[in-house]
C-alpha positions as a Markdown table, in Angstrom:
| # | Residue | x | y | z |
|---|---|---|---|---|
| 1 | Unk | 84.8 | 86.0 | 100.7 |
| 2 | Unk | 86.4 | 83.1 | 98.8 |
| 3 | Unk | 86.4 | 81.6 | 95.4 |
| 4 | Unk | 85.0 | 78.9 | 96.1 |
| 5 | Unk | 81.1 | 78.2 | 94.6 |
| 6 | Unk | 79.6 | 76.9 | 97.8 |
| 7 | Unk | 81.1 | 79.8 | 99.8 |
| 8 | Unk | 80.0 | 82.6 | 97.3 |
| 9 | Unk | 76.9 | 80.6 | 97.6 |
| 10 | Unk | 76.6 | 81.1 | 101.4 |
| 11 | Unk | 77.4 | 84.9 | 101.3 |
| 12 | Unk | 75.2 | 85.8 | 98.6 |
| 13 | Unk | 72.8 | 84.2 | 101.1 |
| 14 | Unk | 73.2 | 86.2 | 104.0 |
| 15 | Unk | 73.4 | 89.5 | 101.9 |
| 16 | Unk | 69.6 | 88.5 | 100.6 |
| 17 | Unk | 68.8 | 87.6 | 103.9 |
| 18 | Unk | 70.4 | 91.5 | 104.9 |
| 19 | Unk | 68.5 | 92.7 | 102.4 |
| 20 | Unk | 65.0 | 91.5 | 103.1 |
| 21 | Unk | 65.2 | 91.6 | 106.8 |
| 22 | Unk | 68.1 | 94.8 | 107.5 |
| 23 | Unk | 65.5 | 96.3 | 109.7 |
| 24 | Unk | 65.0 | 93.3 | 112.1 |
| 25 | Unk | 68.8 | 92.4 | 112.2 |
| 26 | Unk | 69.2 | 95.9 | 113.1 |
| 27 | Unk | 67.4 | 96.6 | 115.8 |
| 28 | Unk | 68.6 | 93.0 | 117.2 |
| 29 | Unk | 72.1 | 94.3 | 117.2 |
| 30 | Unk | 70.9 | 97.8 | 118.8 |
| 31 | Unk | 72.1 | 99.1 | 115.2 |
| 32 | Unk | 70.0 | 102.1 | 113.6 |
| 33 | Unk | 67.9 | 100.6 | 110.7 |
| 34 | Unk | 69.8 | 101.5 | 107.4 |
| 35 | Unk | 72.8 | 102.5 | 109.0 |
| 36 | Unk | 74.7 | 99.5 | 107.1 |
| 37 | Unk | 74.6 | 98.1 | 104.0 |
| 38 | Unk | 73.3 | 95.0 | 103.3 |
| 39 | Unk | 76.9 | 93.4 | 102.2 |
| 40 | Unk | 77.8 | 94.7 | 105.7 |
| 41 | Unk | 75.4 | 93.8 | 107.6 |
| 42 | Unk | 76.2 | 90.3 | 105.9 |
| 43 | Unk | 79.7 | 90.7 | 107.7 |
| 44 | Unk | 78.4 | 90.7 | 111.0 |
| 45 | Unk | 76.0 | 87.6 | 110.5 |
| 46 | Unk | 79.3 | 85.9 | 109.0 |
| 47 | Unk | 81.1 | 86.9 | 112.1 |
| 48 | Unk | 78.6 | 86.5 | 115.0 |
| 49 | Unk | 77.0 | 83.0 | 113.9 |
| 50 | Unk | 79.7 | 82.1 | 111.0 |
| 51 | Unk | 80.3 | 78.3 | 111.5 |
| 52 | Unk | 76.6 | 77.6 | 112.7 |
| 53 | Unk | 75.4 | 79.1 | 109.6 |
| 54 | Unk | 77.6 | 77.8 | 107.4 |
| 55 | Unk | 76.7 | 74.6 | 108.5 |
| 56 | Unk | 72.7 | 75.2 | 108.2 |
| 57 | Unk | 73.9 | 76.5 | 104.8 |
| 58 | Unk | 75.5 | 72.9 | 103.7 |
| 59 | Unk | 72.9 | 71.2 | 105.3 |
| 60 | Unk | 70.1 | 72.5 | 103.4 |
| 61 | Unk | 70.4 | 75.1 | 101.4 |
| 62 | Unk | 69.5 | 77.8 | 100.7 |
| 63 | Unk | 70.0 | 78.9 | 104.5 |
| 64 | Unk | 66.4 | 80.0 | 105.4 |
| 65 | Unk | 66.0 | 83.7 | 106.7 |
| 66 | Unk | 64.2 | 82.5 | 109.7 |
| 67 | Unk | 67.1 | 80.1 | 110.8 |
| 68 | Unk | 69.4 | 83.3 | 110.7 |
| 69 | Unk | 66.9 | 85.8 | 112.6 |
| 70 | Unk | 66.3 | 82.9 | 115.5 |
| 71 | Unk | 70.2 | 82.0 | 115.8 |
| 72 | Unk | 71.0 | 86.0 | 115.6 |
| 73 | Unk | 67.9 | 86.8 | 118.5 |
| 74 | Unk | 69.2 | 83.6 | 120.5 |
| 75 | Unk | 72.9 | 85.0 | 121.3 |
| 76 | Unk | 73.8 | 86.6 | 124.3 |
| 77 | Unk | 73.0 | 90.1 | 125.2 |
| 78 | Unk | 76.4 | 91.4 | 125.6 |
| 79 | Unk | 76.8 | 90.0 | 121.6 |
| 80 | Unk | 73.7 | 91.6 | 120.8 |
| 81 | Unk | 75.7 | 95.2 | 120.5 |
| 82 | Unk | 76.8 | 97.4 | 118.3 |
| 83 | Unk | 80.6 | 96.6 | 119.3 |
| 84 | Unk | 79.6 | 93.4 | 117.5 |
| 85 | Unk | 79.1 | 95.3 | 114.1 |
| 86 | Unk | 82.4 | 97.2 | 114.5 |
| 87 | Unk | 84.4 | 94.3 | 115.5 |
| 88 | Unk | 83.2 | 92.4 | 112.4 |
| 89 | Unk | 84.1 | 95.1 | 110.2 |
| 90 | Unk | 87.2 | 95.6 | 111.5 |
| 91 | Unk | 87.9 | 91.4 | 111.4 |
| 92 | Unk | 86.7 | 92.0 | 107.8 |
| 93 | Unk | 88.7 | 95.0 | 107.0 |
| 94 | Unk | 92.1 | 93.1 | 108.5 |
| 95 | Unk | 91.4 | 89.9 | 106.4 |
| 96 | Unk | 90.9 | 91.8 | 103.0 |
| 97 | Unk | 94.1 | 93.7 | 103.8 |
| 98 | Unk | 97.1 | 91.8 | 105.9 |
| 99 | Unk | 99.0 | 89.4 | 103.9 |
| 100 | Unk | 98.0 | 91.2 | 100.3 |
| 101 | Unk | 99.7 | 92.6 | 97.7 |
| 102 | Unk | 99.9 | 96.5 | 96.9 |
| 103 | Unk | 98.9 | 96.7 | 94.1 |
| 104 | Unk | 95.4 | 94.4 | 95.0 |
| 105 | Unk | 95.1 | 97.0 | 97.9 |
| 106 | Unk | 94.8 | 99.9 | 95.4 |
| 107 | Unk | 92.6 | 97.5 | 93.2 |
| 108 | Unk | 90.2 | 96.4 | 95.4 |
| 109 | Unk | 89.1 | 99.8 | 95.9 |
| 110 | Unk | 87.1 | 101.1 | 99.4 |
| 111 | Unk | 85.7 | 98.0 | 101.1 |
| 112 | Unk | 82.5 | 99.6 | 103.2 |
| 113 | Unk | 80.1 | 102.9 | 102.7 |
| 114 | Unk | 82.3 | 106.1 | 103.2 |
| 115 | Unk | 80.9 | 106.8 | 106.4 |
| 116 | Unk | 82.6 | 103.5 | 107.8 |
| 117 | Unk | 85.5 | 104.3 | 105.9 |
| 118 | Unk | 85.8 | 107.6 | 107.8 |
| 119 | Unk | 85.2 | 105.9 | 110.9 |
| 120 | Unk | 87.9 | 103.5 | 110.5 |
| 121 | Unk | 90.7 | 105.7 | 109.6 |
| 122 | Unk | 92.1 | 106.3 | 113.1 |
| 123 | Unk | 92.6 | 102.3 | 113.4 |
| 124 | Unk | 93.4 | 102.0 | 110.4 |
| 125 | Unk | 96.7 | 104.8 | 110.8 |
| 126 | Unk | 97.4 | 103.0 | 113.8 |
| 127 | Unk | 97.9 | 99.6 | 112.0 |
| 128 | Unk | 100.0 | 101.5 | 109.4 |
| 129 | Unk | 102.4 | 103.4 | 112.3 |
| 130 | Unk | 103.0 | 100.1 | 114.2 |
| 131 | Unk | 103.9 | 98.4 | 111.1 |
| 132 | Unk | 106.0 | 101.0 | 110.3 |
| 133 | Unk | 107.9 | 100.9 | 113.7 |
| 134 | Unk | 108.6 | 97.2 | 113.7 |
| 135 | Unk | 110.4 | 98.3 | 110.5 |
| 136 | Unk | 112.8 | 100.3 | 112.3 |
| 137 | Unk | 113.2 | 97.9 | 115.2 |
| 138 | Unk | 114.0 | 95.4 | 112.9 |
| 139 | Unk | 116.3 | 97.5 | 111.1 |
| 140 | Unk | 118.1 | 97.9 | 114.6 |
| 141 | Unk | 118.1 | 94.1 | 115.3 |
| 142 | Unk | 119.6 | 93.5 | 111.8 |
| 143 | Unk | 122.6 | 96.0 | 112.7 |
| 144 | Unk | 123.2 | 93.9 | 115.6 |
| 145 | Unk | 122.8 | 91.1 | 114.2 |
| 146 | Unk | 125.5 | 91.9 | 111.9 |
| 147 | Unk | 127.6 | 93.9 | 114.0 |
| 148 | Unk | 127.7 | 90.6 | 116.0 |
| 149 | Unk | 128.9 | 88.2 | 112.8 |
| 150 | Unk | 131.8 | 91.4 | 112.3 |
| 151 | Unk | 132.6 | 91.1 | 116.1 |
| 152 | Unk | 132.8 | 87.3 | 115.4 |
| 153 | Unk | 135.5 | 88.3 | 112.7 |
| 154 | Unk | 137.7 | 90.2 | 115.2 |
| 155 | Unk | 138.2 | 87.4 | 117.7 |
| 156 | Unk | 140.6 | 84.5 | 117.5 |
| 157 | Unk | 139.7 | 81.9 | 115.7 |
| 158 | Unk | 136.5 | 84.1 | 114.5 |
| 159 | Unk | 136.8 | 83.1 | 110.5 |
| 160 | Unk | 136.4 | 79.7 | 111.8 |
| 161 | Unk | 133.5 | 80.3 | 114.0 |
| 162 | Unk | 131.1 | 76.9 | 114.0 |
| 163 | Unk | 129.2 | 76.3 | 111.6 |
| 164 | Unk | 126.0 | 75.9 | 114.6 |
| 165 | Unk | 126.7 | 79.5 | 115.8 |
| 166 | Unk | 126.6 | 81.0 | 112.1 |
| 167 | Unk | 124.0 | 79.3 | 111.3 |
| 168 | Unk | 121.9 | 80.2 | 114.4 |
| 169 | Unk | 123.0 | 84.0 | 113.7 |
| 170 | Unk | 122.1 | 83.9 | 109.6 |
| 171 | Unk | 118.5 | 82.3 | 111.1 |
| 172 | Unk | 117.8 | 84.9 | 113.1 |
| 173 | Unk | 118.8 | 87.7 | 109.8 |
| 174 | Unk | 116.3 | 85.8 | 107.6 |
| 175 | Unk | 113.4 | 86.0 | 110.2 |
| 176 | Unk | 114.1 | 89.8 | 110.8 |
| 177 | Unk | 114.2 | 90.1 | 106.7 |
| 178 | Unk | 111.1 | 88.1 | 106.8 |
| 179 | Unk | 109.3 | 90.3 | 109.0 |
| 180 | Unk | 110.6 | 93.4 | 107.4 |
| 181 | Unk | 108.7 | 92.5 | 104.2 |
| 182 | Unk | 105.6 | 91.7 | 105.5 |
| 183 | Unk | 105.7 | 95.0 | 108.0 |
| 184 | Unk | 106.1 | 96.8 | 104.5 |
| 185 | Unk | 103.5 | 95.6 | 102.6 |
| 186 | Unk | 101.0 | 95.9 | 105.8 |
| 187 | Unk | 101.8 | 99.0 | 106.1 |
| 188 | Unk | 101.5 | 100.3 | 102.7 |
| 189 | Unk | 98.4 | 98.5 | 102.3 |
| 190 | Unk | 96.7 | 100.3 | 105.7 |
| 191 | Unk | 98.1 | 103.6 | 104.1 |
| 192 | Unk | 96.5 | 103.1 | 100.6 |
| 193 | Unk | 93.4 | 102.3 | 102.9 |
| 194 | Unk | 93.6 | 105.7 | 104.3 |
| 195 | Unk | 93.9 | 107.5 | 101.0 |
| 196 | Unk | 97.4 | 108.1 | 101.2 |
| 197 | Unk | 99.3 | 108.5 | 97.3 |
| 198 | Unk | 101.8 | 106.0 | 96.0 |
| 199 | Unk | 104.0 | 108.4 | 95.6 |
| 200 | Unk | 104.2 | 109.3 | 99.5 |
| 201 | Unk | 103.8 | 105.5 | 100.7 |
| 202 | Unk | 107.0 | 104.9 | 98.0 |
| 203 | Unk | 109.1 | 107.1 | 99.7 |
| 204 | Unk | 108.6 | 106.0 | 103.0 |
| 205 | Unk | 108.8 | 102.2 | 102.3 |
| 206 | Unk | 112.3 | 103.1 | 100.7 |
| 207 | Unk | 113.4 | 105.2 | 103.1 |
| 208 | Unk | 112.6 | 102.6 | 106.2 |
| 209 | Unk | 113.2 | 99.4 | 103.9 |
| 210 | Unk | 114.5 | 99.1 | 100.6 |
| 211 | Unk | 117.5 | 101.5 | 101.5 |
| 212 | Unk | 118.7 | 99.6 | 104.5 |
| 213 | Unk | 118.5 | 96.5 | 102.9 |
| 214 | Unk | 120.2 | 97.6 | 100.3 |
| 215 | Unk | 123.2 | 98.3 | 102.2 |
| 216 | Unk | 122.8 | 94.8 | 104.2 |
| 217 | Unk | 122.9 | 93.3 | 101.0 |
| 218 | Unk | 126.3 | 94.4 | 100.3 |
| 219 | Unk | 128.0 | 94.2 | 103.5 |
| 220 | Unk | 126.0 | 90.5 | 104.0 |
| 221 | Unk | 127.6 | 89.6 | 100.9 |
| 222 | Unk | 131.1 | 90.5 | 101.7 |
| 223 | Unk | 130.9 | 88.8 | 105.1 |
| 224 | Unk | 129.1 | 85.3 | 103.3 |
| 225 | Unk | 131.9 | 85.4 | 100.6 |
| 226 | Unk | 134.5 | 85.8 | 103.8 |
| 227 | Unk | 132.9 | 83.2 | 105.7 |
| 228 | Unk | 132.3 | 80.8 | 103.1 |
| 229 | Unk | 128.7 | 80.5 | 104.0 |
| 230 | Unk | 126.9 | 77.9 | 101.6 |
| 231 | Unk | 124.6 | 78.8 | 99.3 |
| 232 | Unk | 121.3 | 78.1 | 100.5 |
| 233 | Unk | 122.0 | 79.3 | 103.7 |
| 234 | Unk | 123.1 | 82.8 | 102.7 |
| 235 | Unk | 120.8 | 85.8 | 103.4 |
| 236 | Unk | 122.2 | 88.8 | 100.8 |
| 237 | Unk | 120.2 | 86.6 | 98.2 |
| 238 | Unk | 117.1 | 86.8 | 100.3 |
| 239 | Unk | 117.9 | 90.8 | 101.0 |
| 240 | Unk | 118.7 | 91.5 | 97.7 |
| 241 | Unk | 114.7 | 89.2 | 96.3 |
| 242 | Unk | 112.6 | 91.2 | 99.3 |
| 243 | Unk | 113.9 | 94.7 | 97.8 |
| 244 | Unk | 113.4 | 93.4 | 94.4 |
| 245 | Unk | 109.7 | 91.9 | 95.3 |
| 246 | Unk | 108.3 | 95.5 | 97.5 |
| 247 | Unk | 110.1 | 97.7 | 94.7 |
| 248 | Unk | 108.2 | 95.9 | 92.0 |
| 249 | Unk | 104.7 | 95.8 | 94.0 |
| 250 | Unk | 105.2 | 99.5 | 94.6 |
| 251 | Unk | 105.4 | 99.8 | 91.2 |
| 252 | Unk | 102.9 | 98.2 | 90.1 |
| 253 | Unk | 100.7 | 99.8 | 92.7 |
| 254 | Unk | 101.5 | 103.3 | 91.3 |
| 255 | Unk | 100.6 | 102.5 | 87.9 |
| 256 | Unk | 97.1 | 101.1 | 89.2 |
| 257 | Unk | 96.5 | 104.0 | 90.8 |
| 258 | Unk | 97.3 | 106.5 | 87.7 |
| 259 | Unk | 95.0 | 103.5 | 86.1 |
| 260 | Unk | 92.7 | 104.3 | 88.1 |
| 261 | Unk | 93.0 | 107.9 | 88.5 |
| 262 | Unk | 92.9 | 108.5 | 84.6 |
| 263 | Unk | 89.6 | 106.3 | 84.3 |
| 264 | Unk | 87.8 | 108.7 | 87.3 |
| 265 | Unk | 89.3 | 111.7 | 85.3 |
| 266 | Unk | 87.6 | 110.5 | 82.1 |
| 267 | Unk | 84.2 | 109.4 | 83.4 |
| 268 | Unk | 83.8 | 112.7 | 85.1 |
| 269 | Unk | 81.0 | 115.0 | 84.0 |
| 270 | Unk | 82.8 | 118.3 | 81.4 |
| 271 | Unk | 82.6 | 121.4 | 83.6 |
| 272 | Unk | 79.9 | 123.7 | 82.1 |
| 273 | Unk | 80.0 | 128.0 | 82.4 |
C-alpha cells in the first residue's frame, strides 16, 4: 500500500469506510455480506474507483463514505460483480508478490483470510509452474546462445568475429540471465505463497538455476578471456552476481522461515493429558 503518509492516509480511509458500511458495499458488488474483510474489501474499492478516489481523497480529505457508496453504486453493471472482487485480489496478490525479494515473501506472511488463500492456490501454482518453465526455456536459449559464440570459434576468421556481432550475441546472454533471475525469485515467491518449505523451493531453484549458471559461468569465462571481450561487456560476471544474489535470498528466506517457525512453536499452547 505504500510508504508514503498521504497514501496510508487514503487506505486507512477506505478500510473505515469497509468497515462501517461492509454490508452495503457488499451487496453492491453481489458479494455475501461478511464474506470479506474489511482490508479486503478496501482492495476492491482501491481497484474499482482507485484514481477517482484518490483524487476526492486529496481534495478534501478525509474521503467521505458517501462519495465512495455513490461512485461504487454509479459503475456499470457488468463492474458491479463478484469477478470484480476476485480480480482485485488477485491485482493485489500479484503486486505484493512479483518483483520481491524471498525472504519479504516469507515475511510478509498470508496476505487475505484463509479462505481466500485456499481459493487462490490453483492461480497461484500456475504463476509458479510458468515461471518455472521460462526457466528452462531460457536455459535452452542460453545453450544456444553459446553454442553459437563456440560455432563462431570454429570458422575462419571466427576469433576475430566483429566486435557488433559479439556484442549483439553477449546482449542477448545478459537479457536471458536477466530473465532467469526474475523467473526465480517469482517463482519462489508464488511457491512460499502456497505453503511450500524452503527447503523444497531451494532445491528446485538450484536444480533449474543456480546449477546451470554455474556451469555458463565457467565456460562464459573461458570463451570472454579467448575473445578478449572487455570488461563491462562480459556476462560470466553477471552469471557468476545472479547465482550469488538468489543463493543468498534463499538463504535468508530459510532462516526467516525457521524464525518464524520457532516463534509459532513457542507461542503455542503446552499439550495437557
Amino acid at each position: 500500500m505504500g510508504n508514503n503518509p498521504e497514501h496510508q492516509g487514503y487506505w486507512r480511509r477506505l478500510e473505515a469506510v469497509a468497515a462501517e458500511h461492509g454490508p452495503v458495499i457488499a451487496r453492491t458488488l453481489r458479494l455475501r455480506p461478511g464474506y470479506l474483510e474489511p482490508d479486503e474489501l478496501a482492495i476492491v474499492l482501491n481497484y474499482a474507483l482507485g484514481g477517482e478516489l484518490e483524487q476526492a481523497h486529496r481534495d478534501a480529505p478525509p474521503l467521505s463514505a458517501e462519495h465512495v457508496l455513490e461512485s461504487l453504486a454509479a459503475l456499470p453493471p457488468e463492474t458491479r460483480h463478484p469477478r470484480t472482487a476476485v480480480h482485485a485480489l488477485a491485482w493485489y496478490d500479484r503486486g505484493a508478490s512479483q518483483g520481491r525479494k524471498v525472504p519479504d515473501i516469507v515475511r510478509q506472511g498470508p496476505l487475505f483470510q484463509p479462505a481466500i488463500e485456499t481459493a487462490f492456490r490453483g492461480r497461484r501454482r500456475e504463476r509458479t509452474e510458468h515461471s518455472m518453465r521460462k526457466l528452462i526455456d531460457n536455459n535452452r536459449e542460453l545453450a544456444r546462445a553459446v553454442d553459437a559464440l563456440v560455432d563462431a570459434l570454429g570458422e575462419p576468421g571466427g576469433s576475430r568475429a566483429s566486435r557488433a556481432a559479439l556484442r549483439g550475441r553477449f546482449k542477448r546472454i545478459q537479457s536471458l540471465l536477466r530473465s532467469s533471475e526474475w523467473h526465480a525469485r517469482a517463482a519462489a515467491a508464488w511457491a512460499v505463497k502456497n505453503g511450500f518449505a524452503m527447503d523444497g523451493i531451494g532445491q528446485a531453484v538450484y536444480r533449474l538455476l543456480l546449477q546451470p549458471l554455474r556451469r555458463l559461468h565457467r565456460l562464459m569465462a573461458d570463451l570472454e578471456e579467448h575473445l578478449a571481450v572487455p570488461e563491462g561487456e562480459r556476462c560470466s560476471p553477471l552469471a557468476q552476481r545472479t547465482c550469488r544474489r538468489i543463493l543468498l535470498e534463499l538463504m535468508d528466506a530459510a532462516a526467516e522461515e525457521w524464525e518464524r517457525d520457532s516463534a509459532s512453536c513457542n507461542t503455542a499452547s503446552p499439550i495437557t493429558r
